[in-house]
N, C-alpha and C positions, 0 to 999 in steps of 0.2 A: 764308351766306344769312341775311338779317335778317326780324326780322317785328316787325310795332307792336305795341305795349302790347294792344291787342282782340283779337290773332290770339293774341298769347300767351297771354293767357288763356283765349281760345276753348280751343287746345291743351290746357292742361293742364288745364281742364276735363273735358276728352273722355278725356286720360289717367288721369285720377282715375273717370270712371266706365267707363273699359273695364279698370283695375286691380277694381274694385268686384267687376264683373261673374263677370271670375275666380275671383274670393277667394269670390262665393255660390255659383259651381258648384265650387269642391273643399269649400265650407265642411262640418261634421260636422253629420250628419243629429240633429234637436233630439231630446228625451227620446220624446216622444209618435209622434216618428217611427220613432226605434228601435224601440218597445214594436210595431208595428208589423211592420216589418220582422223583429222577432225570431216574432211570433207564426206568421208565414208558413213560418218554417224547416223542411226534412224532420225528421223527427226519430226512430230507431227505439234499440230498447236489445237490448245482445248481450254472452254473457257474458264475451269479451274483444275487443279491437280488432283487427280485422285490415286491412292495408291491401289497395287493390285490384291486380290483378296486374297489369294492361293499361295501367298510368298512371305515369310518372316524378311520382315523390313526395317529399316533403321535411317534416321533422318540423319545425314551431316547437314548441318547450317552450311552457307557461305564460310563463317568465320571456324569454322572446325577446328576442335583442340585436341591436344593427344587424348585426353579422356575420351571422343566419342568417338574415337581409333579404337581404341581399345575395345568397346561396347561393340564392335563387330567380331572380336573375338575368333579372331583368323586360323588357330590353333585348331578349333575344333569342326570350323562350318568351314565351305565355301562359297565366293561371290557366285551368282548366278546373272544378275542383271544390275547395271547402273543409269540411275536417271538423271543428266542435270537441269534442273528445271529453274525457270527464270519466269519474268513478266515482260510481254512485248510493250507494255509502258512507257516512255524514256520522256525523259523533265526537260533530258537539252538535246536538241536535234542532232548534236554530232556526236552521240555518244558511240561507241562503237562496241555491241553485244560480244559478239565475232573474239574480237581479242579478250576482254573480261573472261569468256566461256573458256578459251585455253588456256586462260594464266588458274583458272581454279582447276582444273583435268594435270596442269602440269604439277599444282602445288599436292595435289592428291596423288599424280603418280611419283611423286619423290617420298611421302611417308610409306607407301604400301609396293615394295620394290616389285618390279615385274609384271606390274597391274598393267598397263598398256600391250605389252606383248603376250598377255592369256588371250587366248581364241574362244576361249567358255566363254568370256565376258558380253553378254550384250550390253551396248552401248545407247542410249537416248537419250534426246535434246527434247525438251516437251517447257514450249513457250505455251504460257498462259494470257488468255487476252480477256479476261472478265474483270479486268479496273483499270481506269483511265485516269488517275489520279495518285498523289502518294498514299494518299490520305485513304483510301479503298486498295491502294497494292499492299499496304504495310500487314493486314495478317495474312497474305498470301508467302507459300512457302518459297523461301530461295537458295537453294544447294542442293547438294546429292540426296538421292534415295537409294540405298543401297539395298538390294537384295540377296540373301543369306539364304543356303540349306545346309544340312548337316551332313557331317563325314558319315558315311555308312560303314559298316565293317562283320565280318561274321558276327563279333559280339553283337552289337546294338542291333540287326539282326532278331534276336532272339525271341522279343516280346511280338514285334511283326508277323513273325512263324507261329506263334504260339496264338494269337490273335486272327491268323488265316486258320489254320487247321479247326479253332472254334467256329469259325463260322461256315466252314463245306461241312464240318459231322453237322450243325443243325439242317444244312440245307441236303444233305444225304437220307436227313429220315427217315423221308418219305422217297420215291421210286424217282434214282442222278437221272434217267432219262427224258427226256422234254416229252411232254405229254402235246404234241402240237395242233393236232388235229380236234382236241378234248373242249369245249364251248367253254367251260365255266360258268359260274354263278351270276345271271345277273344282278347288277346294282345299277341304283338311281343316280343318272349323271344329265347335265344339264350344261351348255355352253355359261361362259362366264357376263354377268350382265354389265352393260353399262348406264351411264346415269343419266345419259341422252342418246338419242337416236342419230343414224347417220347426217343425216342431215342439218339437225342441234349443231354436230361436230364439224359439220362443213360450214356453218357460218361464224362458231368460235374460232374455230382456223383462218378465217376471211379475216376477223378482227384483228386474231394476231400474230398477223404474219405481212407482213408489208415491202416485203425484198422486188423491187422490177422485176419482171416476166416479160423477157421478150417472145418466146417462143413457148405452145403447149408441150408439155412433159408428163408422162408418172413416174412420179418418185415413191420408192417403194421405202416403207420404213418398219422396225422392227423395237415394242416394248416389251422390256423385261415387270413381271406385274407377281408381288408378293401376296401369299394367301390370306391377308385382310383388303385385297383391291390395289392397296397402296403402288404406284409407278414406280416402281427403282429406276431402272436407267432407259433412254431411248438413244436410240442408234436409228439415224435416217444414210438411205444405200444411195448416193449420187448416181443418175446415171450416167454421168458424162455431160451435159448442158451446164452453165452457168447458175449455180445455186448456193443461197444463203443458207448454207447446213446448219450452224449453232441456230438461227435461230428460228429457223425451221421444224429443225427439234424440239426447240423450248415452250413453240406455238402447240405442239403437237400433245406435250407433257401438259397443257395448261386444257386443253382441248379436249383430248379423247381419256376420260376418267373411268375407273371400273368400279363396280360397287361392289364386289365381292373375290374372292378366287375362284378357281374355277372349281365348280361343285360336284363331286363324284362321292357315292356312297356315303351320306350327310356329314361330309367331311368339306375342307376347304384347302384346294394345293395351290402353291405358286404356277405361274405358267408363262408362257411365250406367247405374245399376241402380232400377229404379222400382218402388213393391212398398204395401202396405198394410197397415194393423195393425187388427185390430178391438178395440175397447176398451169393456168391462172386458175385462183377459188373464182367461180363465175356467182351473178347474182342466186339467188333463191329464187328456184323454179318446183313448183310443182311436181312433173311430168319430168322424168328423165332420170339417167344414173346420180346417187350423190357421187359427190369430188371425193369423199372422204370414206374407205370402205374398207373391211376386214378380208384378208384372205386365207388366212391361216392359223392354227392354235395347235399348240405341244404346250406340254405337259414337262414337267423336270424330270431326270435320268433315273431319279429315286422312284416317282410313281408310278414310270412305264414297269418297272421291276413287278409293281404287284396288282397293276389293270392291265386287259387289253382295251383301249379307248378307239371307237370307230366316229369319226365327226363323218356327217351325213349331209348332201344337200337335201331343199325343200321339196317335197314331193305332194300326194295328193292330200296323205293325211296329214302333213305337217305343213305349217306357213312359214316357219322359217326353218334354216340351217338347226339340224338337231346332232346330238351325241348319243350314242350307247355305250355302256362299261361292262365290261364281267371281267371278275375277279376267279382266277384259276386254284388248282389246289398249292402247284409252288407258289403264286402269289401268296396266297394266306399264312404259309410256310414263313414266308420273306417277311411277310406285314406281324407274325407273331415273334420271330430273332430279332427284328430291328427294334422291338420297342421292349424285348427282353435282359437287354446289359445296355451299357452307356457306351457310345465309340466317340470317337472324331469325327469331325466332322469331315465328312467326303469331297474332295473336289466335285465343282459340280460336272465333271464330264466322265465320271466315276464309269458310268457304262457306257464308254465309245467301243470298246474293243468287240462286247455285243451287238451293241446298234449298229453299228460298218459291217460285223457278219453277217447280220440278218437282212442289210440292207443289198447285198450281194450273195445273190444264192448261187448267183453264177459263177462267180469266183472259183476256181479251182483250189481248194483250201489244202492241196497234199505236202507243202512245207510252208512251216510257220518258225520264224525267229522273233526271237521275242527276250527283253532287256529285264531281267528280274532285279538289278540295284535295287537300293533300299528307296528312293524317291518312287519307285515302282508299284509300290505295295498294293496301293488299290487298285489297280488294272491290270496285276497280276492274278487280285482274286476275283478280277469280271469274266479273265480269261477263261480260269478254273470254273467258275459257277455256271457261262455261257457253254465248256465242255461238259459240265455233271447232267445241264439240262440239255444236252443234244445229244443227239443219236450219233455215234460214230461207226458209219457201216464201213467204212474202208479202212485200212491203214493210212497215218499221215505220220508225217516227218516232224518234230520239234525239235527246234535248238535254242537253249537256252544260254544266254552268255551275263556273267556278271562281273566281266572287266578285270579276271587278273587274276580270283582267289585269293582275296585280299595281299595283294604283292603290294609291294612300296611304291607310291606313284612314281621316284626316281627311278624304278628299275623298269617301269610299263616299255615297252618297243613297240614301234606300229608294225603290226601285224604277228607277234610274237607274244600280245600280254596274256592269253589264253583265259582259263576260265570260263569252257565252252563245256556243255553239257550235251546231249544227242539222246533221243527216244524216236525210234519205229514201231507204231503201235497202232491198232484198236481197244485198246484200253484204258478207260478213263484212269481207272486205279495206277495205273505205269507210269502213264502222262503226270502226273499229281506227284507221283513219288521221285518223278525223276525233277521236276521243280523243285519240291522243296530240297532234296539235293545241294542245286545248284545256288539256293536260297543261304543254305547251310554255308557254304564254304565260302563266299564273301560277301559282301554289301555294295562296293561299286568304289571305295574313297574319292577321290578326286571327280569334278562331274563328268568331263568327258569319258565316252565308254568307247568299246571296242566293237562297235555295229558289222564295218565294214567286214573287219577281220571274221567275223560270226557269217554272215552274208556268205563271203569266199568258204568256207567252213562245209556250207550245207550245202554247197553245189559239187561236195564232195563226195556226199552220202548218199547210199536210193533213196530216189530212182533216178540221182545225177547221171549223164549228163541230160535225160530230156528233161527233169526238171526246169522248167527256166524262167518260172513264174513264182516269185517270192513274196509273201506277205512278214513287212518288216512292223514291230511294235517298238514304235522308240517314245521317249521324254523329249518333249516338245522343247524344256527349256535346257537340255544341254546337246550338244552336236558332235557326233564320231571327232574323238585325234585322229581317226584314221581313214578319213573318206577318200584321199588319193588312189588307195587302194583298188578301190572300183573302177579306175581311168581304164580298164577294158572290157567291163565287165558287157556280156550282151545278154544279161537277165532283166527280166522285167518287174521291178521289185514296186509294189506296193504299200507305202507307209502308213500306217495308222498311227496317227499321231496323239499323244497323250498329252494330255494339260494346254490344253489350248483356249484360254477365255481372256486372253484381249488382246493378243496379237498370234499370226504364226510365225515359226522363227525364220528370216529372210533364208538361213544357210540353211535351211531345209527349202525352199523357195530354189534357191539357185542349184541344189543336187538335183533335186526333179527335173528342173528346166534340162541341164547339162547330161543327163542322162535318159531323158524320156521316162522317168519315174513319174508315178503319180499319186497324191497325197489325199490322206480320207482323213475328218474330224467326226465330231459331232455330230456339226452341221451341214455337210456336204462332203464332196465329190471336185477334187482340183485335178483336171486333166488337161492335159495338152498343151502344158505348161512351156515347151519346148517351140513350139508354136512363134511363143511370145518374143518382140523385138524390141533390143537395146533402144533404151530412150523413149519405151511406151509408158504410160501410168496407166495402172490396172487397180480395181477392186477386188477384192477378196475377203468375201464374208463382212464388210462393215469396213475392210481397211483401206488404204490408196497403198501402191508399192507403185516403185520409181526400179525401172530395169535399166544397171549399169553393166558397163563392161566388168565389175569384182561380182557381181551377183544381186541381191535387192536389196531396196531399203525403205523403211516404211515412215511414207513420206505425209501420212492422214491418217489420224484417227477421229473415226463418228460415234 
């Protein structure tokens, strides 16, 4: 094919400014921009780095080479979180962190193009301050932590559906409706013991804990305790007064010991022990409350599944706090499929999407949207098993959205990527078949989903418009492309959040705020979040967040 001298050039005209165009959207964000971009960063300090459990992760060193570019394998996963971690250490007092931290962000956003301008990406700085020396900072790590998940897609899909549908025929066996009113079996259950008594624990904490007390406080704190006794992590809640939290914490870990799990049905499960310290630790007295006292005990997500556990105060026949268990007949269902094949292991927040139903009966449950992607899977099938054992005397609404029907992420549009599924029903059977459905025809590819779009979606269907109460299920660790969308929305949408075990994501933080939404985990109940003013620092659940004019940023972790 020929073209004259004016088409040619027309041509390479247009190719020199569609080459241009390219080249300004990978170009690297200028100094003023980064300075920016870095001010926005979460940022919390802890005294060694631990990575998170829930997340295939990959260490870049400081000195990263293309080989461990490579080993993140971008083709097939995408990034979900990045961490750059350092040690607040420094050998010469004028060193300057600040710039070092952006000259490694810039040399990483120049090998992985576009990495600064993804909105999926969470961002964090996480200074480490447990060595004062080279010589104790030298095996601590320093450069990125990358965090990876997998491209989902109808294919890869396939074993997940085939893996859900095994486990509701087992838990169908016997009668999908919740038997709620039915007592169950009882079994032998027993609070979990420790190796000293309150008071033992109030003077090991005197020992070791030596931070200034100017004013009395309770500081409420929270151990994580494995089913041989053993402490895994503790997490102390500031309330706001002037306190030494690491090593408050570390007094706390050295202090209050368990000698067992917590014992139900002569078995041993990990648990949550929740408890409070009042500070100053005063001398050993006799007579009076100790400083150092239990307030609370849960059970992990898995064992609620196949006990109801009643912790009891002391009364006449008992001298201290006691427990009772029984075990139901879906319990035993549950306790005989789980140790029937081999699974994955569950997030540990595997049953939120139950536990926030059950924990609101008041809730208007008549539309539910809800994110079936592939990152979904397990709380897709809490969904389902929370519906097989309840009673659905009414119709309610589901929409199910999986971001596109596997469409090419270059072609997604905000508010156009579809992949919206829709059931009006009382029927568990209908509800289930229109899931996997929606299960079927994509996986989610890229992380951001199309919440918002889903949200606008159901306020379209009955009993819209007086619908106006939305229960949303989203992935804690990615955030709508499309949340603009909602800039009118006057529903009062609901989030339950999935995968939430060591921070919540600030941009779910900042939609709740900006819209009067309000957010349910595990472990609570975040309302009134609109309330809150620029330039406050708030706790939530264990974390500190800093309220800016962009939204939040988590500025402490305990």
């Amino acid at each position: 094919m020929m073209f004259s001298l004016p088409t040619r050039a027309l041509l390479t005209a247009f190719f020199i400014l569609l080459l241009a165009g390219v080249a300004r959207a990978q170009a690297p964000l200028s100094e003023a921009e980064l300075d920016t971009f870095y001010n926005q960063l979460n940022a919390y300090r802890t005294a060694r780095y631990q990575q998170l459990p829930d997340l295939e992760a990959i260490q870049l060193p400081s000195t990263f080479s293309g080989a461990d570019l490579k080993a993140l394998h971008l083709k097939d996963r995408h990034i979900v979180r990045i961490d750059l971690v350092y040690t607040a250490f420094k050998l010469n007092p004028g060193f300057n962190q600040r710039q070092l931290n952006l000259s490694r962000i810039r040399n990483l956003a120049a090998e992985v193009p576009g990495l600064l301008q993804d909105e999926a990406v969470m961002w964090t700085l996480v200074e480490q301050t447990g060595c004062n020396s080279p010589a104790e900072c030298q095996p601590f790590f320093h450069g990125f932590v990358v965090y990876v998940a997998r491209h989902y897609t109808a294919a890869t899909m396939r074993a997940d559906l085939d893996s859900l549908t095994r486990k509701l025929r087992r838990l169908a066996k016997k009668h999908p409706i919740a038997r709620k009113k039915a007592p169950g079996k009882k079994v032998a259950c027993n609070l979990p013991g420790t190796r000293f008594n309150n008071r033992q624990m109030a003077l090991a904490l005197r020992r070791n804990y030596h931070c200034p007390q100017r004013g009395a406080q309770q500081v409420a704190f929270q151990l994580a305790v494995a089913a041989d006794g053993t402490t895994q992590s503790v997490q102390v809640l500031p309330p706001g007064q002037p306190l030494c939290t690491e090593e408050l914490a570390a007094a706390i870990r050295k202090s209050v010991v368990f000698s067992s799990g917590f014992p139900i049905d002569r078995k041993q499960f990990p648990f949550i022990a929740k408890g409070v310290v009042r500070l100053p630790i005063g001398p050993f007295q006799l007579l009076g409350p100790p400083d150092v006292f239990f307030t609370n005990f849960a059970l992990s997500d898995s064992v609620a599944r196949l006990y109801r556990v009643f912790l009891k105060k002391k009364d006449r026949q008992h001298k201290h706090d006691y427990c009772e268990a029984r075990i139901t007949k879906a319990g035993e269902l549950l306790a005989a499929t789980d140790t029937a094949t081999e699974a994955p292991p569950l997030p540990a927040d595997a049953n939120v999407v139950a536990r926030v139903m059950q924990r609101h009966p008041e809730w208007p449950k008549e539309v539910v949207v809800t994110d079936v992607t592939g990152s979904m899977f397990p709380y897709t099938y809490d969904l389902l098993a929370w519906l097989q054992l309840s009673a659905l005397e009414n119709e309610k609404t589901f929409v199910f959205f999986n971001d596109g029907n596997d469409l090419p992420d270059k072609q997604k549009r905000v508010g156009k990527t579809g992949g919206l599924f829709h059931v009006k029903t009382d029927s568990y059977k209908l509800i289930e078949s229109k899931l996997i459905e929606a299960m079927k025809a994509g996986g989610g590819g890229d992380p951001p989903e199309n919440d918002a779009e889903a949200l606008l979606y159901a306020q379209t269907l009955p009993p819209a418009p007086e619908a106006t109460d939305l229960i949303l299920i989203a992935d804690n660790y990615t955030f709508p492309r499309d949340a603009r969308l909602l800039k009118n929305t006057t529903a009062h949408v609901r989030i339950i959040l999935c995968g939430v075990h060591d921070y919540i994501n600030p941009k779910y933080l900042a939609l709740a705020r900006q819209h009067g939404f309000s957010i349910h985990t595990i472990e609570g109940d975040l309302m009134d979040l609109s309330k809150v003013l620029e330039g406050e620092t708030i706790t939530l659940q264990g974390q500190q967040y800093l309220v800016t004019k962009d939204g939040f940023k988590l500025v402490q972790k305990t």
